[in-house]
C-alpha positions as CSV (number, residue, x, y, z in Angstrom):
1,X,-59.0,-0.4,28.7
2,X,-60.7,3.1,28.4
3,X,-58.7,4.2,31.2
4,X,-55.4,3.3,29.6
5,X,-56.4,5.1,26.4
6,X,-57.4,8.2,28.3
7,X,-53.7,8.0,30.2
8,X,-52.2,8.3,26.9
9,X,-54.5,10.6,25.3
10,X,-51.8,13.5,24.8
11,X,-49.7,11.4,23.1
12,X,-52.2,9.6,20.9
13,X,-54.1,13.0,20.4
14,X,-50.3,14.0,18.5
15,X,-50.0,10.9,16.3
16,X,-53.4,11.5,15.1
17,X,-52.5,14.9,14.4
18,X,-49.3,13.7,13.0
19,X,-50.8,11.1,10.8
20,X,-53.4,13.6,9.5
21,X,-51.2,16.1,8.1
22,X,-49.1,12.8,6.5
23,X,-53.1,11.4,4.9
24,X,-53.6,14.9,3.7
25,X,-50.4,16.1,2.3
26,X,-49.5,12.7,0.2
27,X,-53.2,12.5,-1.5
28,X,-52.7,16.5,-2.1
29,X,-49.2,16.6,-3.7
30,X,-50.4,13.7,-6.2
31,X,-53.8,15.6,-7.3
32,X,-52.0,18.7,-7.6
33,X,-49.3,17.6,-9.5
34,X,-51.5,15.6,-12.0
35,X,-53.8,18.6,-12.3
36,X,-51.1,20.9,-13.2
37,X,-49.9,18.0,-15.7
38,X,-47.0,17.3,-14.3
39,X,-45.0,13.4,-14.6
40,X,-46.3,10.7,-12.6
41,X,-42.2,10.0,-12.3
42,X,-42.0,13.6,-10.5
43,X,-44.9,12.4,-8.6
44,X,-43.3,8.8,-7.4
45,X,-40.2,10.8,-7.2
46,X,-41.1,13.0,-4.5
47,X,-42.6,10.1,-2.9
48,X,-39.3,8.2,-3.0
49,X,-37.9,11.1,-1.4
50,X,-39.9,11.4,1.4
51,X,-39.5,7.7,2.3
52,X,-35.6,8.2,1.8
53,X,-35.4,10.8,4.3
54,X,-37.7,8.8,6.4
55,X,-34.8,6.0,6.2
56,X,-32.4,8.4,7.2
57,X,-33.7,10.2,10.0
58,X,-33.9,7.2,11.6
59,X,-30.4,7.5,12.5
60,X,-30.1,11.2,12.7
61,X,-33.3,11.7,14.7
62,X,-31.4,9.4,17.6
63,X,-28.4,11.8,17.4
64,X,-30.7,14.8,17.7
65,X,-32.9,13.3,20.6
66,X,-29.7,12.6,22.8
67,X,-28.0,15.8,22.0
68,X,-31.2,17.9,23.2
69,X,-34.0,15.4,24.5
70,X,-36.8,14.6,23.8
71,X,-39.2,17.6,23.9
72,X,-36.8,20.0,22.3
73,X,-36.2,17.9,19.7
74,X,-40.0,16.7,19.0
75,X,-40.0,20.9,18.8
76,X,-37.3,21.1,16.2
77,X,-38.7,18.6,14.1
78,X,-42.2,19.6,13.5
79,X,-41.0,23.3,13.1
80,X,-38.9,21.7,10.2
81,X,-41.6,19.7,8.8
82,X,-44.1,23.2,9.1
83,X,-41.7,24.9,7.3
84,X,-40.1,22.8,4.8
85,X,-44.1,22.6,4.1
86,X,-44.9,26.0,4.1
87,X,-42.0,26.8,1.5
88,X,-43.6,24.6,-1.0
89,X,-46.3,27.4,-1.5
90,X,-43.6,29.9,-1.9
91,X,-41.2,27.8,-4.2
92,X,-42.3,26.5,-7.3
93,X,-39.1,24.2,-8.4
94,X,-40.2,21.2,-8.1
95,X,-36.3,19.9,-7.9
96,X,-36.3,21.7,-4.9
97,X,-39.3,20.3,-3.7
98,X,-37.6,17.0,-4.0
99,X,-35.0,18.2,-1.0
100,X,-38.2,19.9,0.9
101,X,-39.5,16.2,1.3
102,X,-36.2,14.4,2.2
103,X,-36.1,16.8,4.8
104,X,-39.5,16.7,5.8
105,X,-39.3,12.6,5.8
106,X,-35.9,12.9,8.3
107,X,-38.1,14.8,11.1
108,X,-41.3,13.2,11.0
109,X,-39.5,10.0,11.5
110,X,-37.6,12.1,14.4
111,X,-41.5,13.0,15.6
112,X,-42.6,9.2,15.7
113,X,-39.6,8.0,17.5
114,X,-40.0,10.4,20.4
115,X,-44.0,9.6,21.2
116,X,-43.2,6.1,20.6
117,X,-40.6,6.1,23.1
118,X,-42.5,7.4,25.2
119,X,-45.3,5.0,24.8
120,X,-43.1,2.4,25.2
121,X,-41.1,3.8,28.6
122,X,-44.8,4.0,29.9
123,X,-45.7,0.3,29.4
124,X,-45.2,-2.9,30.5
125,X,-45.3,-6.6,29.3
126,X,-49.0,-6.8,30.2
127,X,-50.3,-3.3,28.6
128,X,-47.8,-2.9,25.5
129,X,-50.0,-5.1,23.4
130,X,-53.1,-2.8,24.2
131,X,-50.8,0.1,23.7
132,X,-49.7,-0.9,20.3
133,X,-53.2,-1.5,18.9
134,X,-54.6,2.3,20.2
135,X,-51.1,3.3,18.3
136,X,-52.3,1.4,15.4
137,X,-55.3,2.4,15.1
138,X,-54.8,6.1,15.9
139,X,-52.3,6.3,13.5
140,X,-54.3,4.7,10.9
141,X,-57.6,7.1,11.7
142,X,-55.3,9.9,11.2
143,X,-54.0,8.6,8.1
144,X,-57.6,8.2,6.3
145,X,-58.8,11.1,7.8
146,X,-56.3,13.0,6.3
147,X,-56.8,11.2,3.0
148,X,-60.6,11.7,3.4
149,X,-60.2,15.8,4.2
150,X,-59.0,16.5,0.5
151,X,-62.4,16.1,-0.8
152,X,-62.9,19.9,1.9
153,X,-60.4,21.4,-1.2
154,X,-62.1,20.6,-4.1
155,X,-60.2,23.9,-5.9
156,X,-56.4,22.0,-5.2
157,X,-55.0,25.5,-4.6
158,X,-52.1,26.0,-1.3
159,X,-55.0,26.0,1.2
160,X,-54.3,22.0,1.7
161,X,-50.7,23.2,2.5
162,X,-51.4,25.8,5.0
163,X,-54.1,23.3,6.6
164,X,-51.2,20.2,6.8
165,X,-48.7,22.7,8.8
166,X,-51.4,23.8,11.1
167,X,-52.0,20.0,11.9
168,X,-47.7,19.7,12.4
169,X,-48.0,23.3,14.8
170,X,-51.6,21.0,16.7
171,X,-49.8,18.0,17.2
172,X,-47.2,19.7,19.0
173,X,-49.5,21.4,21.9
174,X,-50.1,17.6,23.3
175,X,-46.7,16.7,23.6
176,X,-45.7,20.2,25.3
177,X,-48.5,20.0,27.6
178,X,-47.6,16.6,29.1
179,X,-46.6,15.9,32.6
180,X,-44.9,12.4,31.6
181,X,-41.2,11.7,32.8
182,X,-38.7,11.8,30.1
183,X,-38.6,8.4,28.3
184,X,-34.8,6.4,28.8
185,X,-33.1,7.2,25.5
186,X,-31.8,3.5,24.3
187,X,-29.1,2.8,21.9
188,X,-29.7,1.9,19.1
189,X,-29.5,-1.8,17.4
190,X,-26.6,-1.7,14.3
191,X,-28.2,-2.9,11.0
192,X,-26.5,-6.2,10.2
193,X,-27.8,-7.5,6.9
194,X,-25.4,-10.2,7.0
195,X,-27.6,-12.0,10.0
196,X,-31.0,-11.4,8.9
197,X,-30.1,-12.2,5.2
198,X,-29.3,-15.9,6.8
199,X,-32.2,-16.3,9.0
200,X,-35.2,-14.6,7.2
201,X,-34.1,-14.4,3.4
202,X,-37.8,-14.7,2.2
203,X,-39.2,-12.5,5.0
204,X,-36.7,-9.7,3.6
205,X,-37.8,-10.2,-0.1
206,X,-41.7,-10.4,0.7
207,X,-41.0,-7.2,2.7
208,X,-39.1,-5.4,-0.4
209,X,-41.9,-6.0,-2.4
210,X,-44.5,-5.4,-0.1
211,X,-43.0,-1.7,0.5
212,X,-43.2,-1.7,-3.6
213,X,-46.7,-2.3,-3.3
214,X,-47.2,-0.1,-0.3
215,X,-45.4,2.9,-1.2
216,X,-47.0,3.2,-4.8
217,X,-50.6,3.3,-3.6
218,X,-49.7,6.2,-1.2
219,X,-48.1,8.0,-4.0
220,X,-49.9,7.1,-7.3
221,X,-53.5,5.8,-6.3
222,X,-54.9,9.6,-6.4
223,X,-53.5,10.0,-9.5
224,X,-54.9,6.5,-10.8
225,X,-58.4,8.1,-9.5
226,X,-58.1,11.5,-11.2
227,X,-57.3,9.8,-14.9
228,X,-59.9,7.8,-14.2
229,X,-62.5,10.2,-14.4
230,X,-63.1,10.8,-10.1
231,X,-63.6,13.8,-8.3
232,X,-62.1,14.6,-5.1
233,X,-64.8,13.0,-3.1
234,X,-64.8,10.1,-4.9
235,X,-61.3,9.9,-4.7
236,X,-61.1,10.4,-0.7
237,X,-63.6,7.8,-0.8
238,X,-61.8,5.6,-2.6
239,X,-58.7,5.8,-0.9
240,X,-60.5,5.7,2.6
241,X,-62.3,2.6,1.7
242,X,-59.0,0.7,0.9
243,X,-57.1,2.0,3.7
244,X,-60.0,0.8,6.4
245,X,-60.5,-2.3,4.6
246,X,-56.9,-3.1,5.5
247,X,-56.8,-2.0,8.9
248,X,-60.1,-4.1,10.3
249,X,-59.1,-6.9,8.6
250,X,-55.4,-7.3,10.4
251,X,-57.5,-9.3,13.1
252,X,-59.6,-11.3,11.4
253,X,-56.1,-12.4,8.6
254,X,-53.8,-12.8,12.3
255,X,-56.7,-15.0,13.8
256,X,-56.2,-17.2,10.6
257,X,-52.6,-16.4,10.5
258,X,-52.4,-18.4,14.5
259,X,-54.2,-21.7,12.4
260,X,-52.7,-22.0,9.2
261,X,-49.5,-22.3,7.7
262,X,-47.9,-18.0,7.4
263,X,-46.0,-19.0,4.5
264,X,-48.9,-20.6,2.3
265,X,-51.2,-17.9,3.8
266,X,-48.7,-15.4,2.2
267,X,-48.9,-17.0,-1.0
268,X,-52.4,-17.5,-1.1
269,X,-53.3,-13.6,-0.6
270,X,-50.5,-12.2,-3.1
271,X,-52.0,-14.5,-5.5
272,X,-55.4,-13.3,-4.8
273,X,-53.9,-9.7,-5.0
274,X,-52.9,-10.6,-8.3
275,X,-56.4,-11.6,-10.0
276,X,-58.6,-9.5,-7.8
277,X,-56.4,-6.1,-9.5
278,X,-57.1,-7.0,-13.1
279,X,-60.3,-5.5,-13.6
280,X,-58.7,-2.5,-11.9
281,X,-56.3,-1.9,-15.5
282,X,-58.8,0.8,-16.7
283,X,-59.2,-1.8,-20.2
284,X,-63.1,-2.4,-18.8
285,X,-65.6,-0.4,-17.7
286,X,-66.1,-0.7,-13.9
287,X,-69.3,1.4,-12.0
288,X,-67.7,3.3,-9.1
289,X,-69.4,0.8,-6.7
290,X,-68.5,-2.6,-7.9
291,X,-64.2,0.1,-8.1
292,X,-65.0,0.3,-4.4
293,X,-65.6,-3.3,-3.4
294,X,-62.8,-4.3,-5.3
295,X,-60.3,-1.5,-3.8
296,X,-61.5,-3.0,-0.2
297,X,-60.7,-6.3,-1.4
298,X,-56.9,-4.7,-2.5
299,X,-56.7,-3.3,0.8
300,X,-57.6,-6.2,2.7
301,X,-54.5,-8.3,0.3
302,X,-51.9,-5.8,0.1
303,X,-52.0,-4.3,3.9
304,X,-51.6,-7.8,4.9
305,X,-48.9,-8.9,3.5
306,X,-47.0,-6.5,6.0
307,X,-47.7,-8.0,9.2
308,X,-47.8,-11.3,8.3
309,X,-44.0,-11.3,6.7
310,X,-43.3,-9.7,10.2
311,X,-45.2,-12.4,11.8
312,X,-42.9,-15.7,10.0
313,X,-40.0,-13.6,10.3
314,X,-40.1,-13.5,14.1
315,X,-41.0,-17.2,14.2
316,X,-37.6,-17.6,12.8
317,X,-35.4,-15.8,14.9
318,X,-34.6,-16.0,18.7
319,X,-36.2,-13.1,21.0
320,X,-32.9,-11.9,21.8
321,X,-32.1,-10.6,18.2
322,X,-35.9,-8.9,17.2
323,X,-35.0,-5.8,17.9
324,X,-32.0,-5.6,14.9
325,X,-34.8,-7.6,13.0
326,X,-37.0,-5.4,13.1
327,X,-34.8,-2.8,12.1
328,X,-33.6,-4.5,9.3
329,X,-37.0,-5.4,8.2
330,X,-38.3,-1.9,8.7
331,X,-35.5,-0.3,6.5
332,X,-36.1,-3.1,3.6
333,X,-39.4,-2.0,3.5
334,X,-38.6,1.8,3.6
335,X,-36.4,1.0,0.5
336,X,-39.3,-1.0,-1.1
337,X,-41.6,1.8,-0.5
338,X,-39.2,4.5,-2.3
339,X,-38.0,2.5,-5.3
340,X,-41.5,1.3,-5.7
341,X,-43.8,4.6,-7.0
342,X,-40.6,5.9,-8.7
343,X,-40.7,2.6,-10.9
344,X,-44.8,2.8,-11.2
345,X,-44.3,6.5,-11.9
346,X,-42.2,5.9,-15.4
347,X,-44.6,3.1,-16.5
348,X,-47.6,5.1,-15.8
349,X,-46.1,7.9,-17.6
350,X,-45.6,5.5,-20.5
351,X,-48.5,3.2,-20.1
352,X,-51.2,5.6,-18.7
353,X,-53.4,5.3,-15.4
354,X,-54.0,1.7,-15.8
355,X,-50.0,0.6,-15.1
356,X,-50.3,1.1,-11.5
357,X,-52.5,-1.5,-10.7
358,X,-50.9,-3.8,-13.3
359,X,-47.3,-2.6,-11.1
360,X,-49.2,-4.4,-8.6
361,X,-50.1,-7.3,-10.1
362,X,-46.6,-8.1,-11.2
363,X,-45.2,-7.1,-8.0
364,X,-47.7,-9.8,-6.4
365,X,-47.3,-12.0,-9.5
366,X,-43.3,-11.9,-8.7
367,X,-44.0,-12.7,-5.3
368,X,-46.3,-15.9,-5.8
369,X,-43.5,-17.2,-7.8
370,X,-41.1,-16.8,-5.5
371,X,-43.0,-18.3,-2.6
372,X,-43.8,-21.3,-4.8
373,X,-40.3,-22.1,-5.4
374,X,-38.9,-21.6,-2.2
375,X,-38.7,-24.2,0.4
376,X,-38.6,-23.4,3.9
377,X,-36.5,-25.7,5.8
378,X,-37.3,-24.7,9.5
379,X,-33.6,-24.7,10.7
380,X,-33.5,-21.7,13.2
381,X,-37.7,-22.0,13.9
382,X,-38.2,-21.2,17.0
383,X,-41.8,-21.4,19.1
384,X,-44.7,-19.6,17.2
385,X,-45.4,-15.9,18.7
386,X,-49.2,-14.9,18.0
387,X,-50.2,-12.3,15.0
388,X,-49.5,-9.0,15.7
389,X,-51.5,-6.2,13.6
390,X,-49.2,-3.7,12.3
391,X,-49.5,-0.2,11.6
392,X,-50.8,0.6,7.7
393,X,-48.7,3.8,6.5
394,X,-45.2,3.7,6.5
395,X,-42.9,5.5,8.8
396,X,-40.0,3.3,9.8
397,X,-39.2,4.7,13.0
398,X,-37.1,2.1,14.9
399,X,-38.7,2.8,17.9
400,X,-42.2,1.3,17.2
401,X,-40.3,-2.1,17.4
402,X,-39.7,-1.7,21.3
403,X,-44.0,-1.6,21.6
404,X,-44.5,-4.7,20.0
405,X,-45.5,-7.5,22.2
406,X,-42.8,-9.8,20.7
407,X,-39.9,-8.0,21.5
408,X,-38.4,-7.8,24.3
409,X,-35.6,-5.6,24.8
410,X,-34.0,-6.6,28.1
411,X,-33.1,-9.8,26.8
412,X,-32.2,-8.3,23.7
413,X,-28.4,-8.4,22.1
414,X,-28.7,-6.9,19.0
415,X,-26.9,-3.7,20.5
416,X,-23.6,-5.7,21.9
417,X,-21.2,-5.8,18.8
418,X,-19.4,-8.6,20.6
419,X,-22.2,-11.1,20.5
420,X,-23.2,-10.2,17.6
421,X,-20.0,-10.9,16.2
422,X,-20.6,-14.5,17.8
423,X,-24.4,-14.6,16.3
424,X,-22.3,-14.0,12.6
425,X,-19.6,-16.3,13.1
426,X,-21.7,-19.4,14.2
427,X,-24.1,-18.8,11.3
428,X,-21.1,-19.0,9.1
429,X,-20.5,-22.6,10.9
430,X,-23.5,-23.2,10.2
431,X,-23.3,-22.7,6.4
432,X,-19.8,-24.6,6.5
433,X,-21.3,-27.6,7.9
434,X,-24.3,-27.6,5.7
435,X,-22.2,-27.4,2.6
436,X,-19.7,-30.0,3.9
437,X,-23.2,-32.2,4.4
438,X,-24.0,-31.8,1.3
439,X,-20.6,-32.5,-0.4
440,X,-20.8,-35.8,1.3
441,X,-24.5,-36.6,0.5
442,X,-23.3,-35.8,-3.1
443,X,-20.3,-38.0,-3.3
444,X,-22.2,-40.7,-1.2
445,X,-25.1,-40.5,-4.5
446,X,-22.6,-41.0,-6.9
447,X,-20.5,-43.7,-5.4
448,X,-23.9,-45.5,-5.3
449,X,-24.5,-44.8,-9.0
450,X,-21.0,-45.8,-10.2
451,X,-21.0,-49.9,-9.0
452,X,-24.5,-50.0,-10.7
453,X,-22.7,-48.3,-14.0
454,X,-19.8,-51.1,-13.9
455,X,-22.4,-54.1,-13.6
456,X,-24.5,-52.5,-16.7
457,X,-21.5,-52.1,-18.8
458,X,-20.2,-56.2,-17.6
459,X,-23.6,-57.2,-19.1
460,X,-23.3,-55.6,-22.4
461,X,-20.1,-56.7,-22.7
462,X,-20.8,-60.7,-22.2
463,X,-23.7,-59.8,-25.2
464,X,-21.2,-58.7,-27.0
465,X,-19.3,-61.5,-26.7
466,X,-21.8,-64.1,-26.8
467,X,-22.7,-62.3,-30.1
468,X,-19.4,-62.9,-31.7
469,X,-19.9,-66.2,-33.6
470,X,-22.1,-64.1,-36.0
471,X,-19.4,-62.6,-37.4
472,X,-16.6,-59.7,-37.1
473,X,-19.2,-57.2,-38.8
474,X,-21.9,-57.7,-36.1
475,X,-19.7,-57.7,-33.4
476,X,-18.3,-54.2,-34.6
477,X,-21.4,-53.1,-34.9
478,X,-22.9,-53.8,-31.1
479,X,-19.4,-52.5,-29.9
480,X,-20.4,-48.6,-32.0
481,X,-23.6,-49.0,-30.9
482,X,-22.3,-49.5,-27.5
483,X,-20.4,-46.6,-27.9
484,X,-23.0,-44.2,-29.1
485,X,-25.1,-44.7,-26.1
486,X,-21.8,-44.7,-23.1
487,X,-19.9,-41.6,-23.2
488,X,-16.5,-42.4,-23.4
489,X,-14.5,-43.2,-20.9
490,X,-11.0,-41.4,-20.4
């Protein structure tokens, strides 16, 4: 195990690196902001941004990588991101910052795709699964590291700035330095909605709203923590604590996720989410301690939700399509995460510091619901594939998919328009028969109902006519009352 970490130190020496600068900058730009008293909505905005451009550069960055390869183009994106960084202490329109971040979000994608290509070209069915976890958990040191560093810049001048595009120029020495062959550059799997939407409706939803969740906490929690009255360090610590909390606890939720039913599970912890965030509103005093233990607890609920949506979606879909699934369900979740903090944003601005934990109570409110009335029939369930921990921050780079365990890409025919052409067309059967099923199950209901209808009404009638010796008045009446309680027939 040790000596498979080592042989990818270069490359997991980068992410951290990479990661680092991403912990550092996000939990800066919200402090800053707030201290200069700027919106929450410019704050989710430029949030939004950044996961928009990381959306985007999930197509460009391809383009870019086969035009030049990989190194030079792992080169040209973090010289963008260093720059498109470095102008932010030179530039002071925050509208332009906006563009600085979609920018900066297209090449850091571009960054992630090329190391995890090459983690992947490097593996094998028995390693990937180790692979992915030092990933995971690289990534995921780098991210609270970075978040944990601000406390270093207690002033909130540029200095955090300057520090993030020295960690962009550090991560690049690895990747420069290694001896590794080129990784085979794939093509990529088209996004079709219209498949996924069929197969793993629910999984797409919890995933929308789980990038809601997601996304706000990396944009607004330091700003929650500054209104609240923290300092820096308590604000690095706070952030660090719920960010670890949800990393340790993948296993432990996946071992229970293997035993017990995904869906309920699901429901069960976005419940949970809901009630343990109350006290968090800012309407009670809470001691810094008891804001800690019940951040962990947050983090333990909302990373979850992640991976275990990822989890029931792939029990519903064949191994030859999980690549376009979990492109789909990685771009659903990048548009969750940039809707998300711009919506927070505004109702913080309105409502003060205590609307972002009450965003994410209603976002796992709306969720509970919605599992509770949905019914999961099991019709394209296909043989359970063990929990998977997944990555905490969010970075939809579509090559992470092709180092999880699950997928398996040389069976895979998301990428073959043709079949997946076929994959549409017999799903569209699929529907045809199930509503032609239902039509007759319908009409087979009331056909039953209608014989029972006739012998009612031939009872009342022989009443009524067994009642007619008492008189013309009394038979009228039985007949109106008759009438008030059977509809009319035409």
């Amino acid at each position: 195990m040790i000596s498979l970490f080592l042989s990818f130190l270069s490359l997991y020496t980068a992410i951290l690196f990479l990661s680092l600068g991403t912990g550092l900058f996000n939990t800066y730009i919200a402090l800053f902001l707030t201290q200069n008293n700027v919106s929450e909505v410019w704050v989710g905005l430029l949030m939004a941004a950044y996961y928009t451009g990381l959306v985007l550069g999930a197509r460009t960055g391809h383009k870019l990588i086969v035009y030049v390869g990989h190194i030079r183009a792992y080169a040209i994106a973090a010289a963008i991101v260093a720059i498109m960084v470095l102008m932010q202490t030179i530039v002071s329109n925050i509208t332009l910052w906006l563009f600085f971040r979609v920018v900066v979000g297209m090449a850091m994608v571009t960054q992630y795709m090329i190391l995890e290509s090459w983690l992947n070209d490097q593996s094998d069915s028995t390693t990937r699964g180790s692979i992915f976890s030092f990933y995971m958990i690289m990534s995921s040191l780098g991210l609270v590291l970075g978040q944990a560093s601000i406390s270093v810049f207690p002033s909130l001048d540029h200095t955090p700035l300057i520090v993030v595009a020295i960690a962009t120029a550090l991560c690049l020495i690895p990747v420069a330095m290694t001896r590794r062959v080129h990784p085979v550059i794939h093509s990529q799997a088209p996004i079709k909605f219209q498949v996924f939407i069929r197969l793993v409706p629910m999984s797409m939803f919890i995933l929308f709203m789980a990038g809601c969740i997601t996304g706000t906490f990396y944009s607004l929690a330091p700003v929650y923590g500054i209104k609240l009255g923290l300092d820096t360090n308590q604000i690095a610590m706070f952030l660090s604590v719920c960010v670890m909390a949800g990393v340790l606890f993948q296993w432990p939720m996946g071992w229970l996720s293997d035993r017990v039913d995904r869906v309920k599970l699901i429901g069960i912890n976005v419940f949970l989410l809901t009630l343990v965030t109350i006290p968090l509103y800012g309407y009670w005093s809470v001691s810094f301690p008891l804001v800690l233990l019940l951040v962990a607890i947050v983090g333990i609920l909302q990373f979850t939700i992640y991976p275990l949506a990822i989890a029931f979606a792939n029990d519903h879909v064949e191994p030859g399509l999980r690549v376009g699934l979990s492109g789909v369900l990685l771009m659903v979740y990048g548009v969750g995460a940039g809707l998300g903090p711009v919506v927070a944003g505004k109702l913080m601005d309105v409502g003060g510091a205590g609307m972002f934990y009450i965003f994410t109570s209603a976002c796992a409110f709306i969720l509970t619901l919605f599992i509770r009335r949905q019914k999961v029939s099991g019709k394209y369930r296909v043989q359970q594939e063990p929990f998977v921990p997944m990555p905490v921050d969010i970075q939809p780079a579509p090559a992470v998919q092709d180092l999880d365990p699950r997928v398996d890409r040389s069976i895979d025919i998301s990428a073959d328009e043709a079949k997946m052409e076929e994959v549409i067309e017999q799903l569209k059967a699929d529907e045809e028969q199930e509503r032609l099923e239902q039509e007759r199950l319908e009409q087979e209901r009331l056909e039953a109902v209608v014989p029972a209808a006739d012998g009612q009404d031939g009872a009342q009638r022989e009443e009524v006519l067994l009642a007619e010796p008492a008189g013309d008045v009394a038979a009228e009446t039985e007949i109106l009352s008759d009438s008030k309680l059977r509809p009319a027939e035409p």
